[in-house]
Backbone as a chain_set.jsonl record, in Angstrom:
{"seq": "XXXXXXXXXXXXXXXXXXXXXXXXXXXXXXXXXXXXXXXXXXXXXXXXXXXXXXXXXXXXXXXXXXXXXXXXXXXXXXXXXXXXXXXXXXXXXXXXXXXXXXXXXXXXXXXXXXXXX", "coords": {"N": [[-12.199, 31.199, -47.665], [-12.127, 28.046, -48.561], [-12.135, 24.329, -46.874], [-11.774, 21.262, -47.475], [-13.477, 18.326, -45.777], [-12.792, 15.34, -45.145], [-15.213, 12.964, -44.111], [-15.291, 10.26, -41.749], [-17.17, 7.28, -41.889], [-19.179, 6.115, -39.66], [-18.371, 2.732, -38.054], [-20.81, 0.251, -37.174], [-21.13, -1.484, -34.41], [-21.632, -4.828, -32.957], [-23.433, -5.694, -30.337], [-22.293, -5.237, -27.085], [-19.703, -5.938, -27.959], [-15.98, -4.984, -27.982], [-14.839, -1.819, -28.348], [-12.357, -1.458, -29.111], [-8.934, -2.656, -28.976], [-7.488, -3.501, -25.897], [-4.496, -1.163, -24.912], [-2.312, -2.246, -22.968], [-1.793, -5.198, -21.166], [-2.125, -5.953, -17.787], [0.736, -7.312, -15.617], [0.256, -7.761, -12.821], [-1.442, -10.232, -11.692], [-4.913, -10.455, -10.424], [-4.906, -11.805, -7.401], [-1.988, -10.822, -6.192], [-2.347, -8.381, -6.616], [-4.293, -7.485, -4.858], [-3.498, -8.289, -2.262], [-0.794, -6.408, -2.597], [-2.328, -4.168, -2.586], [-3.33, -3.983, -0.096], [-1.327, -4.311, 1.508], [-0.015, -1.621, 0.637], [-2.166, 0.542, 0.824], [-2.195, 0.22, 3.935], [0.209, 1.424, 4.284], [-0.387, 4.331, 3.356], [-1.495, 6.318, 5.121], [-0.456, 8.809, 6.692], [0.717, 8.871, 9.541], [0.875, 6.072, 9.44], [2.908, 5.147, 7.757], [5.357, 7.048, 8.657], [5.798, 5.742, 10.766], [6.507, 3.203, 9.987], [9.122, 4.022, 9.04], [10.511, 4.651, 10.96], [10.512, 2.363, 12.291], [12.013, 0.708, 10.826], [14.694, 1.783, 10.303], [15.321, 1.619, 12.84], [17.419, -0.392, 14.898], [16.508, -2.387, 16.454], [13.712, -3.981, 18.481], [10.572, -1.858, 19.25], [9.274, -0.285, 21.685], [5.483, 0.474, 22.637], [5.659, 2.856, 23.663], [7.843, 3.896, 23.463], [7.588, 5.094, 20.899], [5.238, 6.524, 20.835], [6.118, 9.525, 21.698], [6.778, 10.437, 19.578], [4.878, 11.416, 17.969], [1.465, 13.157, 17.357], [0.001, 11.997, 18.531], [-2.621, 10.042, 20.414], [-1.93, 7.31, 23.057], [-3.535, 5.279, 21.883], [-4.572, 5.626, 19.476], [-2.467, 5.315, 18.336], [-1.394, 2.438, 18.793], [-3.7, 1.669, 17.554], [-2.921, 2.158, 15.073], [-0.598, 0.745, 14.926], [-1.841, -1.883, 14.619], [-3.226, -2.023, 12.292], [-0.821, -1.781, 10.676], [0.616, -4.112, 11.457], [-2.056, -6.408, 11.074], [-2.068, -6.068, 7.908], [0.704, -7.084, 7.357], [2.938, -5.995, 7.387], [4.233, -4.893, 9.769], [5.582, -6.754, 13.066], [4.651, -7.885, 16.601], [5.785, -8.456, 19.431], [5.089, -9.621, 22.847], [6.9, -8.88, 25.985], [6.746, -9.511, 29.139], [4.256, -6.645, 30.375], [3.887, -5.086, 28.042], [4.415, -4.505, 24.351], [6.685, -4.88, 21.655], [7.597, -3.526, 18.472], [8.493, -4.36, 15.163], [9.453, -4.36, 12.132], [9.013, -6.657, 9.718], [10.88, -8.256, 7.535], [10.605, -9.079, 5.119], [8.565, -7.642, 3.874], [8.253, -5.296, 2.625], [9.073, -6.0, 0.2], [7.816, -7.088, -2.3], [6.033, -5.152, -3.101], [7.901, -2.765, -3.047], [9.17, -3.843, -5.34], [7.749, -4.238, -7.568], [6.849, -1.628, -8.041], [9.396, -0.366, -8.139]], "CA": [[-11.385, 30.028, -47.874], [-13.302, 26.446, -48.199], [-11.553, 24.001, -46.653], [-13.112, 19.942, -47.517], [-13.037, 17.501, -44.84], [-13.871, 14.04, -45.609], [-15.728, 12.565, -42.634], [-15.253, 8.408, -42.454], [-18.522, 6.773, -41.479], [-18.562, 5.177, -37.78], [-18.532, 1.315, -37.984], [-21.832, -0.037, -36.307], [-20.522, -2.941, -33.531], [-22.3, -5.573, -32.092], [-23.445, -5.267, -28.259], [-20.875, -6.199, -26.133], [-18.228, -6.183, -28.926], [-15.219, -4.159, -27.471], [-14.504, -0.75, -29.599], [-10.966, -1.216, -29.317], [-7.864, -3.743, -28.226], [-6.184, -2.871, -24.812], [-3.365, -1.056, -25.223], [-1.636, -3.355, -22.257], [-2.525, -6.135, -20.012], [-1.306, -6.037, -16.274], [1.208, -8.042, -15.415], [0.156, -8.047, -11.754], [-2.474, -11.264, -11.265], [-6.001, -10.123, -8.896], [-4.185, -11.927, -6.035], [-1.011, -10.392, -6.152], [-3.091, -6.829, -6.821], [-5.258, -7.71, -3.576], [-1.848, -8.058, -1.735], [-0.245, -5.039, -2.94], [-3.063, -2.948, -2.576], [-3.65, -3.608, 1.103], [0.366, -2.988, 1.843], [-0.269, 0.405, -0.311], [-3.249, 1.201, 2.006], [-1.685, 0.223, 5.253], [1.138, 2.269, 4.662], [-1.238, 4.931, 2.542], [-2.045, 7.091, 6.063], [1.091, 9.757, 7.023], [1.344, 8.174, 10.709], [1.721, 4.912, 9.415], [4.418, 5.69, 6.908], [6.254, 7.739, 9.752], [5.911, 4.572, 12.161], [7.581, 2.031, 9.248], [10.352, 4.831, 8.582], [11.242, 4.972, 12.192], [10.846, 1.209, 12.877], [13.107, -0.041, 9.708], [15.741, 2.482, 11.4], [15.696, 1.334, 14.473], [18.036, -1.886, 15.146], [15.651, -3.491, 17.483], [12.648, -4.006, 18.621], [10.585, -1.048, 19.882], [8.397, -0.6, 22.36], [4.488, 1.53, 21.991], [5.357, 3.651, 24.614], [9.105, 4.831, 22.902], [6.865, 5.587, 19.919], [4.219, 7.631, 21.182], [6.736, 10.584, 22.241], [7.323, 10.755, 18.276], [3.633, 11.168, 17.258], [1.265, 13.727, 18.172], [-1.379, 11.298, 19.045], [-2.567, 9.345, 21.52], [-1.499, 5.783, 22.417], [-4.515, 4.211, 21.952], [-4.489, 5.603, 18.03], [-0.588, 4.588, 17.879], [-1.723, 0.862, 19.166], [-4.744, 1.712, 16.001], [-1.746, 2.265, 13.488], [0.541, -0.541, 14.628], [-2.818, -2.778, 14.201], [-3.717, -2.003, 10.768], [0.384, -2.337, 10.048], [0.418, -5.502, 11.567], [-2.834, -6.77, 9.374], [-1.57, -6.229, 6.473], [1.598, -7.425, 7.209], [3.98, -5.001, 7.564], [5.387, -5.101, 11.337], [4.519, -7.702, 13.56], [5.072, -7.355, 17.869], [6.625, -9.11, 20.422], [5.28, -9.403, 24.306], [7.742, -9.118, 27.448], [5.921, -9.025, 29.994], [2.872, -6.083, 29.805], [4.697, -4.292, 26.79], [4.56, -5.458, 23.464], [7.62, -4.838, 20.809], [7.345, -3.515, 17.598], [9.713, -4.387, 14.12], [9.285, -4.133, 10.776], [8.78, -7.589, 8.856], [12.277, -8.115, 7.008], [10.266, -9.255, 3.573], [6.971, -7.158, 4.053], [7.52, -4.776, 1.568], [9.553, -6.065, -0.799], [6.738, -6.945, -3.183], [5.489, -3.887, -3.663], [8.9, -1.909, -3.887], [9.656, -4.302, -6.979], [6.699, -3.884, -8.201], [7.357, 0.406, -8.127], [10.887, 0.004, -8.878]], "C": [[-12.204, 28.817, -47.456], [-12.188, 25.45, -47.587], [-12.609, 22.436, -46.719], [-12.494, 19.27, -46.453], [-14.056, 16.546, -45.451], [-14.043, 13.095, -44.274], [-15.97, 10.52, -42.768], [-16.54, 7.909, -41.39], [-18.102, 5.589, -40.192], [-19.445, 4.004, -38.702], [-19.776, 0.796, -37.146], [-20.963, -1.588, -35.959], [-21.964, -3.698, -33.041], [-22.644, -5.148, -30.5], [-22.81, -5.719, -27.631], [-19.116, -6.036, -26.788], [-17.516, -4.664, -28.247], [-14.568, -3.173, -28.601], [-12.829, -0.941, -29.821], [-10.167, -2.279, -28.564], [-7.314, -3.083, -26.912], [-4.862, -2.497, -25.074], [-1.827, -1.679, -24.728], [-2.186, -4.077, -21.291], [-1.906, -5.875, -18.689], [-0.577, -7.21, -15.896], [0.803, -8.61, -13.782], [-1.463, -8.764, -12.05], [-3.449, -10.953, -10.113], [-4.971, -10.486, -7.582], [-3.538, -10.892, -5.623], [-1.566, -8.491, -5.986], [-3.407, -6.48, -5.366], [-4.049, -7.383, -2.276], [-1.309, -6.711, -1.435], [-0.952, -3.477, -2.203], [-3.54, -3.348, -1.081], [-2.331, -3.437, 1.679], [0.508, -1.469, 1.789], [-1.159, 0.883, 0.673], [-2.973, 1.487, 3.411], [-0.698, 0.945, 5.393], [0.87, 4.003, 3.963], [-1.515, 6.257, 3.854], [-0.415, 7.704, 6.331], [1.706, 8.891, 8.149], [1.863, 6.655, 10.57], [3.253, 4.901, 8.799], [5.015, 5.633, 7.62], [6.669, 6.281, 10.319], [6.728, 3.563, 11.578], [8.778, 2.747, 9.194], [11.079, 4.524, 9.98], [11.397, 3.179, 12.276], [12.116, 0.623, 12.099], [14.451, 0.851, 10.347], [16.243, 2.112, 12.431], [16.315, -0.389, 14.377], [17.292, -2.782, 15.752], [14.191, -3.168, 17.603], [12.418, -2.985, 19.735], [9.448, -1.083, 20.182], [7.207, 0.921, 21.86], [4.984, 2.953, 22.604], [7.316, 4.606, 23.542], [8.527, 5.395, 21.452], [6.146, 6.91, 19.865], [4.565, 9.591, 21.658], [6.793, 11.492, 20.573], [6.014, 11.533, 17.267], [2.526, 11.98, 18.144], [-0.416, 13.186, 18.21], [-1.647, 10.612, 19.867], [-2.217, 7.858, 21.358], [-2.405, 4.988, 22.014], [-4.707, 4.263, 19.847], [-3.439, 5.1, 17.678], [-0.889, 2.93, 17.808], [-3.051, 1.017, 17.175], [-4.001, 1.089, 14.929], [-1.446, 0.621, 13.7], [-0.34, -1.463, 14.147], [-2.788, -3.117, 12.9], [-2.15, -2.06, 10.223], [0.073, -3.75, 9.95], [-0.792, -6.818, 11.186], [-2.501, -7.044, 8.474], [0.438, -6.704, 6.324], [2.971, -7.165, 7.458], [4.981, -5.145, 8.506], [4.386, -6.615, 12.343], [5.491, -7.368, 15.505], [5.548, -8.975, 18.6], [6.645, -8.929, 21.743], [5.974, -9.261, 24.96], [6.853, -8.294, 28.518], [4.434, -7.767, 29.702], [3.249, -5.069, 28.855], [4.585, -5.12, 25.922], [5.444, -4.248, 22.458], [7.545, -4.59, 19.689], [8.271, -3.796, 16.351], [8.664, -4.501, 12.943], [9.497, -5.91, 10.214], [9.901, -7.739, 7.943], [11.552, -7.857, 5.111], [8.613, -8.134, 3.303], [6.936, -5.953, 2.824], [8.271, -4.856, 0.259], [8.799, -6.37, -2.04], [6.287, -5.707, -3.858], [6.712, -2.99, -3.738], [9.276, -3.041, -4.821], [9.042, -4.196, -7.95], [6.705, -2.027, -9.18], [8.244, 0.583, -8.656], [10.835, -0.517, -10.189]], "O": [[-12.778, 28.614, -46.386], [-11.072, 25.875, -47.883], [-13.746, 22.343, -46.257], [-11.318, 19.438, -46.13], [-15.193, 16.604, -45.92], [-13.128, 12.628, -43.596], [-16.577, 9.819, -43.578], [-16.651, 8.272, -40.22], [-17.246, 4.737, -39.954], [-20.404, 4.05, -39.472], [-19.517, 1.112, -35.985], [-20.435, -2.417, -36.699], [-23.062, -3.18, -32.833], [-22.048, -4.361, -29.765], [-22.759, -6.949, -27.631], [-17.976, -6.027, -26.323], [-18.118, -3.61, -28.041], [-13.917, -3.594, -29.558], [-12.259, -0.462, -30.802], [-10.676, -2.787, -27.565], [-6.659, -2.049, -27.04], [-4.054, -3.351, -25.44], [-0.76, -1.729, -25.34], [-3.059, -3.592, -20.571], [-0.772, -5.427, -18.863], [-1.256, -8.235, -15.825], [1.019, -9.792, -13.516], [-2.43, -8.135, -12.481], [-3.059, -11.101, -8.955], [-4.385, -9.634, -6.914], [-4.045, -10.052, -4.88], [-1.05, -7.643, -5.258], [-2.967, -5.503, -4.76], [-3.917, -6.366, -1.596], [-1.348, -6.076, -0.381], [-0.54, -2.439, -1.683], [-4.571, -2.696, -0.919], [-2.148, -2.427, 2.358], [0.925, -0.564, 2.512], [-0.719, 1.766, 1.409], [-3.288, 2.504, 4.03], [-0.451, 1.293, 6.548], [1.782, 4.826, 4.04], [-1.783, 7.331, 3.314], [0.606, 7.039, 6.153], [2.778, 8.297, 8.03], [2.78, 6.105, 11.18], [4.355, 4.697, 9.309], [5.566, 4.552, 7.829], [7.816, 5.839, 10.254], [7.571, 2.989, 12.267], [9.737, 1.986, 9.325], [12.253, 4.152, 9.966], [12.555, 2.765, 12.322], [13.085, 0.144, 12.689], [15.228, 0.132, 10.974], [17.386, 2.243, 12.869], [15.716, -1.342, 13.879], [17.464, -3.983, 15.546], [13.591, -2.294, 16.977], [13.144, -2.833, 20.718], [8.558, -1.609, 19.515], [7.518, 1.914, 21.203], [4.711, 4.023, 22.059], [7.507, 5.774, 23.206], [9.234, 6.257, 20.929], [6.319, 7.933, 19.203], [3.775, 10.515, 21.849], [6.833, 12.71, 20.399], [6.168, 12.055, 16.164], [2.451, 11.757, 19.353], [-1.506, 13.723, 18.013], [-0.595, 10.317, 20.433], [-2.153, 7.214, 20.311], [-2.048, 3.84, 21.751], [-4.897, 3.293, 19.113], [-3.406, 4.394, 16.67], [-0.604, 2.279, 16.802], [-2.947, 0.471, 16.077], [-4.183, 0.105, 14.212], [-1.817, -0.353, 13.045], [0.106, -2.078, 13.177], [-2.434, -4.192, 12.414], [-2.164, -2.475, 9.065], [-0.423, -4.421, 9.045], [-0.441, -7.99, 11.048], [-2.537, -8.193, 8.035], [1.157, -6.592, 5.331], [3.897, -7.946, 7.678], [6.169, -5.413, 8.326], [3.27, -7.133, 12.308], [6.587, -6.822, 15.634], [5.562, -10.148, 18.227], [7.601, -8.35, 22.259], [6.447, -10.303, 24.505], [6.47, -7.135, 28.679], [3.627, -8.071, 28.823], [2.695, -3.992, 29.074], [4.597, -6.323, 26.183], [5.111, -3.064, 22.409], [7.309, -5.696, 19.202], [9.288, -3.169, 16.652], [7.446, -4.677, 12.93], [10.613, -6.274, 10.585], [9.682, -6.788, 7.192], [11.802, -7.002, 4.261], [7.831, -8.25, 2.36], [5.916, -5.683, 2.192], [8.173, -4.008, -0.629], [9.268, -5.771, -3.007], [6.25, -5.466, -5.065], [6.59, -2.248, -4.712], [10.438, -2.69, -5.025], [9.496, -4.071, -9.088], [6.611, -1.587, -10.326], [8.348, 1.42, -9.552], [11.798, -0.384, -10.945]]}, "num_chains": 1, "name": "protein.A"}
């Protein structure tokens, strides 16, 4: 059994010239990307996650040391986490005396869950 195939001759492009149109543009602007994607990162590690889940929970502000019971790491990595939260935005603290306070940022991740949703 023959079977013909008719073979269509490739187009020769210019250099540079793009083989094809994008099928969509991104609505999210570099900035806004830049943004996003260090929220996504900062909350991107398990312990951090954990540490926003528990803080957004919690009514008040909480201290390192009521944390550290939750987490099977030391405080000096817990103080690590809250850091790289509080960087990027996420939670931010609150001294009294030689304790400092941890909460969750009311607007911190609403960007990026609208973005997802």
């Amino acid at each position: 059994m023959a079977v013909d195939l008719e073979l269509t001759p490739k187009t020769k492009r210019a250099p540079g010239e793009p083989c094809c149109e994008p099928v969509v543009y991104p609505d999210v602007d570099r900035e806004r990307a830049l943004r996003m994607a260090e929220v996504a990162k900062a909350i991107g590690d398990p312990i951090r996650l954990q540490v926003v889940d528990v803080l957004r929970k919690h009514a008040g502000k909480v201290c390192v040391y009521e944390l550290e019971p939750l987490f099977d790491v030391s405080q000096s990595t817990l103080s690590h986490h809250l850091k790289k939260l509080r960087d990027a935005g996420i939670v931010d603290s609150e001294r009294r005396g030689l304790w400092a306070y941890y909460y969750v940022l009311p607007d911190a991740l609403d960007e990026l869950a609208a973005w997802l949703g």
